[in-house]
N, C-alpha and C positions, 0 to 999 in steps of 0.2 A: 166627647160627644157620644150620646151613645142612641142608633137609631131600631125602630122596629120595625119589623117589612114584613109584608104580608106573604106566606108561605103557601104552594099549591101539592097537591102531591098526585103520581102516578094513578094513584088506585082513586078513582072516582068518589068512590066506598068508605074510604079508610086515610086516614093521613096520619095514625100512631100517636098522638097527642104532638103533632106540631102543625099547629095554625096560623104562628107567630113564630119568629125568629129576630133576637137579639144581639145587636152587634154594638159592641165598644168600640168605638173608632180613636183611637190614642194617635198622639204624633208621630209615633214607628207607623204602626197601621197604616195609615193615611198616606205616607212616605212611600212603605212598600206599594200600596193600591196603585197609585200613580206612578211610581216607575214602573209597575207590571202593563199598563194599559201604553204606557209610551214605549216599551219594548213590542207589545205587540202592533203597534200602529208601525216602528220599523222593522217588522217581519212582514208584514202584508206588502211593502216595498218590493221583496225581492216574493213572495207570495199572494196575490193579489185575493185569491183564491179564501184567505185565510177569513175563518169567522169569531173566534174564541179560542182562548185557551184554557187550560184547569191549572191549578196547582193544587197540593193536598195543603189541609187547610183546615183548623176548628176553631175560626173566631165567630163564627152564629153559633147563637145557646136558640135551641129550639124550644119549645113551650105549647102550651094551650092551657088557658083559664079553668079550661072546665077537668084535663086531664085526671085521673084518679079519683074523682069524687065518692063513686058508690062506693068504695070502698073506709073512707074517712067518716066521721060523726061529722054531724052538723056545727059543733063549734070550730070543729078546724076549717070551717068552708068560707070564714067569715072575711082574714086578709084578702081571700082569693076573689070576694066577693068587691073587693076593692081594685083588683086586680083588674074584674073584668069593667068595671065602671070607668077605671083609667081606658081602656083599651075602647073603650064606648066613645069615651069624650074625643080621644084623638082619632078616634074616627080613621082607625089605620085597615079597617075592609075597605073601605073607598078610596081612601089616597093610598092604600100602599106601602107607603113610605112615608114613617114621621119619625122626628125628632122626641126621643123620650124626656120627661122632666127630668131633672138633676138626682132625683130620689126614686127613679123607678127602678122595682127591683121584682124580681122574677122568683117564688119561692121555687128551693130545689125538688118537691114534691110535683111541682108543675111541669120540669122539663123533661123531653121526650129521651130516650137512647138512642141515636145514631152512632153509626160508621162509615168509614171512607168519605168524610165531610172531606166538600172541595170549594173553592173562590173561582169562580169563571171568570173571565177575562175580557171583556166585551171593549171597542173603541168608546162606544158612551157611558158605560160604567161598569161594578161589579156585580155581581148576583154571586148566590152560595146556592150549592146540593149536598143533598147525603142521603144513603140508604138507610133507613128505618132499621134500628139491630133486629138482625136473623130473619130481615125478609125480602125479597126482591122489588121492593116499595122505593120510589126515592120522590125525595121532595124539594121543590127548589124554591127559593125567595126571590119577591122583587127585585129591581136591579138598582144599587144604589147609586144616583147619577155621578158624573164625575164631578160636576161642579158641588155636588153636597161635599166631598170629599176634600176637593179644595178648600171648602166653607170651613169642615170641619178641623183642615191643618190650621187656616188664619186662624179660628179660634183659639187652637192652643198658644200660636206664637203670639197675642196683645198681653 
């Protein structure tokens, strides 16, 4: 399953070409997400205190439709053109969080540079950050709930 969430970033101004973040959720993935969030629900036992945790982490491909454009001809804008019509239809500025079709794919001229990408750890689900390469900029994704996550191990095991 592979979902898209909608990205916010530090800088008001600026979010580096990542509007969108992309996550493959495979049966490891999904395995690790959920033991990470049942570890931290028994940390909070003896920490009550506790709110998240990080791990280092670069399963979000960051993105934006429009990234690089001025610089390309108009014929290469045209997949991208498809790109942002997908990102339109599933309507992921309002929910957030959706489920991408079986064929959505991300060109690599669209995605952002980041570093020290991380997976927070929340009791209701994951979220991801990273700084923007070479700038004090971080940008963080929605939280993908846990029961998506559940949703999306059953899927793999039918």
């Amino acid at each position: 399953m592979q979902v898209v969430l909608k990205v916010w970033s530090s800088n008001a101004e600026y979010a580096g070409g990542c509007d969108y973040a992309a996550v493959g959720i495979s049966e490891e993935l999904a395995k690790l997400m959920l033991r990470r969030i049942n570890v931290l629900s028994e940390q909070k036992g003896s920490d009550p205190a506790l709110y998240e945790t990080y791990y280092w982490d670069s399963s979000a491909e960051y993105f934006s439709p429009w990234a690089g454009r001025a610089v390309e001809s108009a014929e290469n804008d045209e997949p991208d053109a498809a790109l942002e019509e997908i990102l339109d239809g599933l309507e992921v500025d309002i929910k957030e969080l959706v489920i991408a079709p079986p064929d959505f794919h991300v060109p690599e001229a669209r995605t952002a540079a980041v570093e020290c990408s991380q997976m927070i750890v929340r009791d209701s689900g994951i979220a991801f950050n990273a700084l923007l390469r070479h700038t004090d900029i971080y940008v963080t994704t929605a939280e993908i709930q846990k029961d998506v996550i559940a949703s999306a191990l059953s899927s793999v095991a039918v």
